[in-house]
N, CA, C and O atoms as CSV, one atom per row, in Angstrom:
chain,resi,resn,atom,element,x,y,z
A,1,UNK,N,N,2.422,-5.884,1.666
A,1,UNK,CA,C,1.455,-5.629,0.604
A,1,UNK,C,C,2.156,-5.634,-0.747
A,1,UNK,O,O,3.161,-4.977,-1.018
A,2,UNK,N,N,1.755,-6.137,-1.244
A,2,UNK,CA,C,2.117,-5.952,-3.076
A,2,UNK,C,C,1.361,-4.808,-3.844
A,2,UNK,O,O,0.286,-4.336,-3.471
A,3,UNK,N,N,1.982,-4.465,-4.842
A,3,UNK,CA,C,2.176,-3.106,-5.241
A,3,UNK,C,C,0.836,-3.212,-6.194
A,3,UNK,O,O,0.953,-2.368,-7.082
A,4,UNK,N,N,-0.270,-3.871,-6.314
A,4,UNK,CA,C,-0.897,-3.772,-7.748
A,4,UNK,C,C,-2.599,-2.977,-7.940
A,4,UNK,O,O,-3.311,-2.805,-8.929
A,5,UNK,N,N,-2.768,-2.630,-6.450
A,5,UNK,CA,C,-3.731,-1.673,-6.139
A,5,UNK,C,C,-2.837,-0.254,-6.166
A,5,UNK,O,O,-1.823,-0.150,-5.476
A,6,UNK,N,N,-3.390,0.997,-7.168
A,6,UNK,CA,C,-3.032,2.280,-6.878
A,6,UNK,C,C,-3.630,2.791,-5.826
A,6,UNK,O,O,-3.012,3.759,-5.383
A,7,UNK,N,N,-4.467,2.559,-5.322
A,7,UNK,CA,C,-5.105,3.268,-3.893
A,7,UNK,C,C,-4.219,2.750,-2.424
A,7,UNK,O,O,-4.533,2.907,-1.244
A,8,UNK,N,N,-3.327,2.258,-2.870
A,8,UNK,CA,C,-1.914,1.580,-1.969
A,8,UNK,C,C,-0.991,2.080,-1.876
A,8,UNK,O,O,-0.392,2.199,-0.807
A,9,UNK,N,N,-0.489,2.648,-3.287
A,9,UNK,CA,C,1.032,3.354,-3.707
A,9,UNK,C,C,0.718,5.211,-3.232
A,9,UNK,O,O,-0.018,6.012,-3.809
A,10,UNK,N,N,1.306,5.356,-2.397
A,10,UNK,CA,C,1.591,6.655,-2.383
A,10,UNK,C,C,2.766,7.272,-2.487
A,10,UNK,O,O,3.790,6.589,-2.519
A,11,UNK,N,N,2.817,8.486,-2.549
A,11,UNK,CA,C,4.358,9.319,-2.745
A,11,UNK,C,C,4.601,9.328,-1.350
A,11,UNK,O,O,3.844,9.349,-0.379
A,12,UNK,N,N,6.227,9.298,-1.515
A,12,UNK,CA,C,7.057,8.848,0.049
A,12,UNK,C,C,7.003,7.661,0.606
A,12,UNK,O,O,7.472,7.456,1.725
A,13,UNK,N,N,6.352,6.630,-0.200
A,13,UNK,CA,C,6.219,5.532,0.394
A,13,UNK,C,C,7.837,4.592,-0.114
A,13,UNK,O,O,8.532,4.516,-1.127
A,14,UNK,N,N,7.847,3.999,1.310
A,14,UNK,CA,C,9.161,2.749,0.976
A,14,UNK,C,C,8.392,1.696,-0.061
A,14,UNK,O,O,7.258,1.218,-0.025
A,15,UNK,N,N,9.514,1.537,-1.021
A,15,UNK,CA,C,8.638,0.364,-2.154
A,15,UNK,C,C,10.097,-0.594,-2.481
A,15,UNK,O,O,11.235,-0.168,-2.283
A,16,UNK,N,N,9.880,-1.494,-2.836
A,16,UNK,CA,C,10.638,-2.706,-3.545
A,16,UNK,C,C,10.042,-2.665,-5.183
A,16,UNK,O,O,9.079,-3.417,-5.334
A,17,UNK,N,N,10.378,-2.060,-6.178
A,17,UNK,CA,C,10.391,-2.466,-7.453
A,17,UNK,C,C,11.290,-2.945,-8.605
A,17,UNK,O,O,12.519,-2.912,-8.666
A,18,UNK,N,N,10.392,-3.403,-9.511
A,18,UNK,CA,C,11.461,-3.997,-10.615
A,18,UNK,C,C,11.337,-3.253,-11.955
A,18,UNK,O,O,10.346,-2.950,-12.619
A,19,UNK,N,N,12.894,-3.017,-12.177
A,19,UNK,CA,C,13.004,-1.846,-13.257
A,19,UNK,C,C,12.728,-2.552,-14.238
A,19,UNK,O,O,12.431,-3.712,-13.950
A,20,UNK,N,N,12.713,-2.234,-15.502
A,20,UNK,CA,C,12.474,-2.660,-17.126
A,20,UNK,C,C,13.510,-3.819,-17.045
A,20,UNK,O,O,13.309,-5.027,-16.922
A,21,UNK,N,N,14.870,-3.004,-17.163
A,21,UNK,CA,C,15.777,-4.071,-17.352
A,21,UNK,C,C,15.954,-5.292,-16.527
A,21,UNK,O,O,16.430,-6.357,-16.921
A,22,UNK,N,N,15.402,-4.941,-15.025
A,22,UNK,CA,C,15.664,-6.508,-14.272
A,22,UNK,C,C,14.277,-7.489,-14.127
A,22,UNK,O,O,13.880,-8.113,-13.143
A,23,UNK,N,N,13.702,-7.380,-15.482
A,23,UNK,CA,C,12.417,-8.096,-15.550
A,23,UNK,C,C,12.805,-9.785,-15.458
A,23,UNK,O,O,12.303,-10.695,-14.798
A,24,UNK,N,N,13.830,-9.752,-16.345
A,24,UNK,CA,C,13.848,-11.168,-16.553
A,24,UNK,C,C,14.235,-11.854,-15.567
A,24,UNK,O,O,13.876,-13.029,-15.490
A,25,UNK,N,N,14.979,-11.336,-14.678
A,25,UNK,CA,C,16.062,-11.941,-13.348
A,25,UNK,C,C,15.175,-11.226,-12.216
A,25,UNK,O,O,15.386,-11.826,-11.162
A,26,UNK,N,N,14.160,-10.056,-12.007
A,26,UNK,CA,C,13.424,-10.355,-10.606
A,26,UNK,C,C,13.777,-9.554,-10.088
A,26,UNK,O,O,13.036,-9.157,-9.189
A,27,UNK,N,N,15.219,-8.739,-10.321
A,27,UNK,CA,C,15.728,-8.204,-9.262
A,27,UNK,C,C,15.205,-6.807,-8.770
A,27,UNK,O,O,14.879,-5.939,-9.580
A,28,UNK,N,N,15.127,-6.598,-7.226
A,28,UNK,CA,C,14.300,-5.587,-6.775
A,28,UNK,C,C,15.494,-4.903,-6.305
A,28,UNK,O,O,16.525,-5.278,-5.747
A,29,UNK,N,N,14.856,-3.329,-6.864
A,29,UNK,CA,C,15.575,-2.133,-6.368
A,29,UNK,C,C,14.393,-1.459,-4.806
A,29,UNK,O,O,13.181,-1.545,-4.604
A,30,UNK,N,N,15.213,-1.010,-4.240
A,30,UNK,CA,C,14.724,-0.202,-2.804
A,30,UNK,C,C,14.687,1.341,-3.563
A,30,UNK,O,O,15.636,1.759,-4.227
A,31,UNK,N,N,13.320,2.165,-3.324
A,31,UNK,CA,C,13.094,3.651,-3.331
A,31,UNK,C,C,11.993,3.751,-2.284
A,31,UNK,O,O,11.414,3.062,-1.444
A,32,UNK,N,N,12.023,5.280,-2.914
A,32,UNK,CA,C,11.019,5.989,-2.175
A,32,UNK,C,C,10.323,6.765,-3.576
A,32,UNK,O,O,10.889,7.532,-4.354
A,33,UNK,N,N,8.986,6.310,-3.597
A,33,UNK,CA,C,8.080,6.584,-4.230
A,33,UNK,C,C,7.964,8.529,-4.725
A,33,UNK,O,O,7.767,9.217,-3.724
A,34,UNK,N,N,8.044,9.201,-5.812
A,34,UNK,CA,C,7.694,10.332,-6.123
A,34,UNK,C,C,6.677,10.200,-7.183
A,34,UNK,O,O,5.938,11.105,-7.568
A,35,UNK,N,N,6.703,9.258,-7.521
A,35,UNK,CA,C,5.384,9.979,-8.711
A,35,UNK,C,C,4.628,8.341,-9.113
A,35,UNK,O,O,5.293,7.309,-9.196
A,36,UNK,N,N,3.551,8.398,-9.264
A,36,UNK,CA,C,2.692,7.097,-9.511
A,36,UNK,C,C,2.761,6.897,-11.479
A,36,UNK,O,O,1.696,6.287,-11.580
A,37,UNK,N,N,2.935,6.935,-11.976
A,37,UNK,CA,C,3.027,6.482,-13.458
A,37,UNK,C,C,1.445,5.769,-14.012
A,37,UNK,O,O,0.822,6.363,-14.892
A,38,UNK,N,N,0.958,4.619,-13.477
A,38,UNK,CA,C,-0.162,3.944,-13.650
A,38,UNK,C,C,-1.352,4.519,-13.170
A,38,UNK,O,O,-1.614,4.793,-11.999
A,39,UNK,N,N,-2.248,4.727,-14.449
A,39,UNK,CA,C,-3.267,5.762,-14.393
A,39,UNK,C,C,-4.390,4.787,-13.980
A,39,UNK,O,O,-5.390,5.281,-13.459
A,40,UNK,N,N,-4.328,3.520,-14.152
A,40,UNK,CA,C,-5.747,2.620,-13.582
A,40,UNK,C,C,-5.708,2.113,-12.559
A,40,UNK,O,O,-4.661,1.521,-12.295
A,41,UNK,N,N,-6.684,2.113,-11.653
A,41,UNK,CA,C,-6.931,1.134,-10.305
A,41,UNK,C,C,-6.133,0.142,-9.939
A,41,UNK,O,O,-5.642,-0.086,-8.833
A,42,UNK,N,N,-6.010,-0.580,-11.196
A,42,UNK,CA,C,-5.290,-2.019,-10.858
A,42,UNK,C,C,-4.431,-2.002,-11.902
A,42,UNK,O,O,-4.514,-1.417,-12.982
A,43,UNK,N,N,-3.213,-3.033,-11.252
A,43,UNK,CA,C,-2.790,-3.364,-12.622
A,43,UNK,C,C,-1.837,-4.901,-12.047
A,43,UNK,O,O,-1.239,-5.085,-10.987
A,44,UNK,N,N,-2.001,-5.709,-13.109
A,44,UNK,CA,C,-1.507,-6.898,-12.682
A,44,UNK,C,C,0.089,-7.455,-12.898
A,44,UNK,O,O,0.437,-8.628,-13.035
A,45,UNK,N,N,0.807,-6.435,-12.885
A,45,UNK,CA,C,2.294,-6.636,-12.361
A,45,UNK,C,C,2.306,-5.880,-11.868
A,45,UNK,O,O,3.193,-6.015,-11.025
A,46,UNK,N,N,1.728,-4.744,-11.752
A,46,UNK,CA,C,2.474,-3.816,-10.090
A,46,UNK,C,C,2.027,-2.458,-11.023
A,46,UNK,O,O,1.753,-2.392,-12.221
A,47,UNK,N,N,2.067,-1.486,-10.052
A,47,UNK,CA,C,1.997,0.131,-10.619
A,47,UNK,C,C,2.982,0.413,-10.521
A,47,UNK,O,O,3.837,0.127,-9.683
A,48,UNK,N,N,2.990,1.389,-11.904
A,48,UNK,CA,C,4.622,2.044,-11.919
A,48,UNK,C,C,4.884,2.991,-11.688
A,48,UNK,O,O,4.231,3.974,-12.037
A,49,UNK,N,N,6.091,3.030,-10.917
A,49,UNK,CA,C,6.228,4.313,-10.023
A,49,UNK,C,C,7.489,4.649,-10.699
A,49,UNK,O,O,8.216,3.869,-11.315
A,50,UNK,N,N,7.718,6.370,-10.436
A,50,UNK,CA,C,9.516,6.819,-10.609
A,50,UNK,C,C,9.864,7.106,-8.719
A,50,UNK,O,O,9.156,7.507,-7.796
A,51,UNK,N,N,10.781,6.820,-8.783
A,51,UNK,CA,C,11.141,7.002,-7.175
A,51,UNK,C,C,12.213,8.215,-7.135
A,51,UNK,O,O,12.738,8.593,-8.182
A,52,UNK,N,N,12.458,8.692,-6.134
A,52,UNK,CA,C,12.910,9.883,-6.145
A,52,UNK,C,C,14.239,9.556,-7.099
A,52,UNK,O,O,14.028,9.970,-8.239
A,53,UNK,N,N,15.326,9.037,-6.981
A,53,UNK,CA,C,16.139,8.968,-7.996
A,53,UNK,C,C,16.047,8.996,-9.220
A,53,UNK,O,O,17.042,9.028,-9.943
A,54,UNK,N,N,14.655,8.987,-9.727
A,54,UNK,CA,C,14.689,9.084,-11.382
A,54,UNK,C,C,14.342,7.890,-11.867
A,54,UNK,O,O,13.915,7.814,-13.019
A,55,UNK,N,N,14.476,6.710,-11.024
A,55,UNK,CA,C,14.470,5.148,-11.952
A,55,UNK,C,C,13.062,5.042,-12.084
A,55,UNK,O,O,12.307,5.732,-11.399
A,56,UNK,N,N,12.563,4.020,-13.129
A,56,UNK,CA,C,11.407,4.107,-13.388
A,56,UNK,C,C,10.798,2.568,-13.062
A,56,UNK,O,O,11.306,1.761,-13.840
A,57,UNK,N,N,10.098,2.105,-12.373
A,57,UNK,CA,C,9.647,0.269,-12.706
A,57,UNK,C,C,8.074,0.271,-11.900
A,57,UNK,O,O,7.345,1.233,-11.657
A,58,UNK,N,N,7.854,-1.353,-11.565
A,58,UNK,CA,C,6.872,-1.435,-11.187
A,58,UNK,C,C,6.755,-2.096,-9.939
A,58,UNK,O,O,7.309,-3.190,-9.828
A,59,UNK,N,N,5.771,-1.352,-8.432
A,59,UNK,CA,C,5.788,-1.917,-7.495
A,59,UNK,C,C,5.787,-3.724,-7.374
A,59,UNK,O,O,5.165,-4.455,-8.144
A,60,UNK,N,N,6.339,-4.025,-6.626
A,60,UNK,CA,C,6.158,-5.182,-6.493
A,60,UNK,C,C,6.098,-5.999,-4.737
A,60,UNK,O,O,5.943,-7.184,-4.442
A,61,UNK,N,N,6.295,-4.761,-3.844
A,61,UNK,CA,C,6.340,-4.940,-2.688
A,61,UNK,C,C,6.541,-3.387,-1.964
A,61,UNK,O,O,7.328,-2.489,-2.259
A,62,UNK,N,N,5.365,-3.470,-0.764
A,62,UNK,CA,C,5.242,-1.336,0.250
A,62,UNK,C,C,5.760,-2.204,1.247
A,62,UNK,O,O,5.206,-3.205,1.703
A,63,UNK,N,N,7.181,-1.604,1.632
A,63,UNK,CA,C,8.252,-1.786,2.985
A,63,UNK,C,C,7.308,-1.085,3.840
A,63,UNK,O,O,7.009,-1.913,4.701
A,64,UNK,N,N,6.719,-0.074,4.054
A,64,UNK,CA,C,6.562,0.570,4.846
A,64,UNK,C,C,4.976,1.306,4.376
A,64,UNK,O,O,4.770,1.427,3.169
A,65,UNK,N,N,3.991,1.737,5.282
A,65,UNK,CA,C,2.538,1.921,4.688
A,65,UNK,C,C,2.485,3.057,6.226
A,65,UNK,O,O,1.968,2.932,7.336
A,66,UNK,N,N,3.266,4.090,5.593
A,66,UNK,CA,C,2.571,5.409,6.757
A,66,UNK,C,C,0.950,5.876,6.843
A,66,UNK,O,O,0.600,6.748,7.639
């Protein structure tokens, strides 16, 4: 699933996102979801999540959908 429905992203969820800085190059970091950031339904690059480490970006792929 791709990250761009919030009724998808939950806390604790395995996610693949892309931080601010690796916009231009793509590159996906591995977390675990703590806090949803994106206050609307949809959003068309991904919802942004902080994952437990603190980093901040936007889903772009749920590893895992408990």
């Amino acid at each position: 699933m791709d990250g761009k429905k919030r009724s998808d992203v939950k806390p604790g969820l395995e996610v693949n996102v892309i931080l601010k800085k690796d916009q231009r190059t793509g590159k996906k970091t591995k977390g675990v979801v703590k806090d949803l950031l994106t206050n609307s339904a949809t959003h068309p690059h991904g919802i942004k999540v902080r994952l437990e480490d603190g980093q901040v970006g936007r889903v772009c792929e749920i590893l895992n959908s408990k």
